[in-house]
C-alpha positions in Angstrom: 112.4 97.0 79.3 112.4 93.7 80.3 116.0 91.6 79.5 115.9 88.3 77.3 118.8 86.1 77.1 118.5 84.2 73.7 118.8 80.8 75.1 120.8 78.5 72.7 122.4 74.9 72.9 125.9 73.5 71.6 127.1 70.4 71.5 130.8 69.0 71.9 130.5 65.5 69.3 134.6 63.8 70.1 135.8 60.5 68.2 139.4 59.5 68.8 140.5 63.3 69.7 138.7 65.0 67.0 135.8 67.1 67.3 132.8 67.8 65.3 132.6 71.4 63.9 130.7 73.4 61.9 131.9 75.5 59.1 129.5 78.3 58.2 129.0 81.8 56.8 128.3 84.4 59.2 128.4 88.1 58.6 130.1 87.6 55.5 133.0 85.1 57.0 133.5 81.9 57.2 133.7 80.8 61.0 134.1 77.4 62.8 131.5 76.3 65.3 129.9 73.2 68.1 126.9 72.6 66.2 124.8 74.9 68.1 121.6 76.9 67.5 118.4 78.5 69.5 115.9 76.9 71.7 112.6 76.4 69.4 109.4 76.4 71.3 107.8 73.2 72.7 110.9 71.3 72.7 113.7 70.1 75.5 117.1 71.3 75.4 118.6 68.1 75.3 116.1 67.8 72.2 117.2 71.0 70.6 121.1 69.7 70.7 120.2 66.7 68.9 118.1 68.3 66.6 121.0 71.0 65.7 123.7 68.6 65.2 121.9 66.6 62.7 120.5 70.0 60.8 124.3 71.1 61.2 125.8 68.2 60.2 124.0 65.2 59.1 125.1 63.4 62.5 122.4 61.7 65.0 124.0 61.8 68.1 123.2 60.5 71.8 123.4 63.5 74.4 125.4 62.2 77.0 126.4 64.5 79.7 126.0 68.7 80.6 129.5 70.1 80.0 128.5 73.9 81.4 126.1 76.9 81.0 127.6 79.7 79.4 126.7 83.7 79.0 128.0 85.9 76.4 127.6 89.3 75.3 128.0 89.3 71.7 129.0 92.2 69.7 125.7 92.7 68.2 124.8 93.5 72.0 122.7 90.6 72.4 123.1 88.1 75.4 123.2 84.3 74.7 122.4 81.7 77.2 124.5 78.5 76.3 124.0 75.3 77.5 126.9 73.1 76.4 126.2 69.2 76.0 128.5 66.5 75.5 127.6 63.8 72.5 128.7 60.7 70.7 128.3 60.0 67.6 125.7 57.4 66.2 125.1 57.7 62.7 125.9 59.7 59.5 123.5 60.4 57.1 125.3 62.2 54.3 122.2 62.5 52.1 120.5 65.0 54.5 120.4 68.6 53.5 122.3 71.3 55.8 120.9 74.1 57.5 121.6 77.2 55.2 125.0 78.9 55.8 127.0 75.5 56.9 129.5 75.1 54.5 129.7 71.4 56.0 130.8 69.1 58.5 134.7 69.1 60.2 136.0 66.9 61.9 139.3 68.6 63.8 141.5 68.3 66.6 142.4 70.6 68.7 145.4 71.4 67.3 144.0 72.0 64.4 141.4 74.4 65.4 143.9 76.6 67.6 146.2 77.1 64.2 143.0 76.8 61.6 143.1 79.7 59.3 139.3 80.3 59.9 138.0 82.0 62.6 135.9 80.5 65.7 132.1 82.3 66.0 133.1 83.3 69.4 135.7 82.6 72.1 133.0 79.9 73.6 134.2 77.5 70.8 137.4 76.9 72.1 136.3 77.6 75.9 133.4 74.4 75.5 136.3 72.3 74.0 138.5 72.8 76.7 136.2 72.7 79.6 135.1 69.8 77.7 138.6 68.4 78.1 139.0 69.4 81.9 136.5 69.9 83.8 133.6 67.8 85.2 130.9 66.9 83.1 127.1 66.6 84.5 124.6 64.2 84.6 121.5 65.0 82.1 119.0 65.2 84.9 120.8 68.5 86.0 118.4 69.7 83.7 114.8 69.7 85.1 
């Protein structure tokens, strides 16, 4: 059998040290996220960042910069190909309908999400943040 990586984006959205999450429902939890979600066919992945964050949040954003490419393993057994991008935020647009499961729109330091009460979807939430914080960022056209 033949392996396939789901291939999925996330995107790290920071204003004045706080970050844009995603609350959501997953598994019967609630769980903080980047907005993040799978590849769809026929489009970029720079495209499919913007187009999560607004589904996710109601945000348009401008993709600015690659912040790394990530696997994990998750617990369901199923690989994940990550591509984390860095954003800023444009525009709100609170009348827009959320994908279903997000509870809404955070926005949290990072304080706040290492002592937050809910749980992160995986440990590449904080990991994206924090490389995000410390380590080089990359130009778009990395990304051919």
């Amino acid at each position: 059998m033949r392996f396939l990586p789901h291939v999925t984006v996330a995107t790290i959205v920071e204003d004045q040290g706080r970050f844009l999450m995603v609350e959501e429902r997953r598994d019967g939890r609630t769980v903080l996220n980047q907005p993040a979600g799978h590849l769809e066919a026929d489009e970029s992945l720079i495209q499919a960042a913007r187009r999560e964050v607004l589904e996710e949040t109601a945000w348009t954003v401008d993709i600015t910069s690659v912040v790394g490419i990530y696997l994990l393993k998750a617990d369901n057994g199923v690989t994940y190909q990550r591509t984390c991008f860095a954003g800023r935020a444009l525009e709100h647009h609170p009348d827009l309908p959320l994908d279903d499961g997000i509870l809404g729109a955070r926005w949290m330091t990072l304080e706040q999400l290492q002592v937050s009460r809910v749980d992160l979807r995986s440990y590449l939430v904080l990991e994206c943040i924090l490389d995000y914080l410390h380590k080089p960022h990359y130009p778009l056209d990395l990304i051919r």
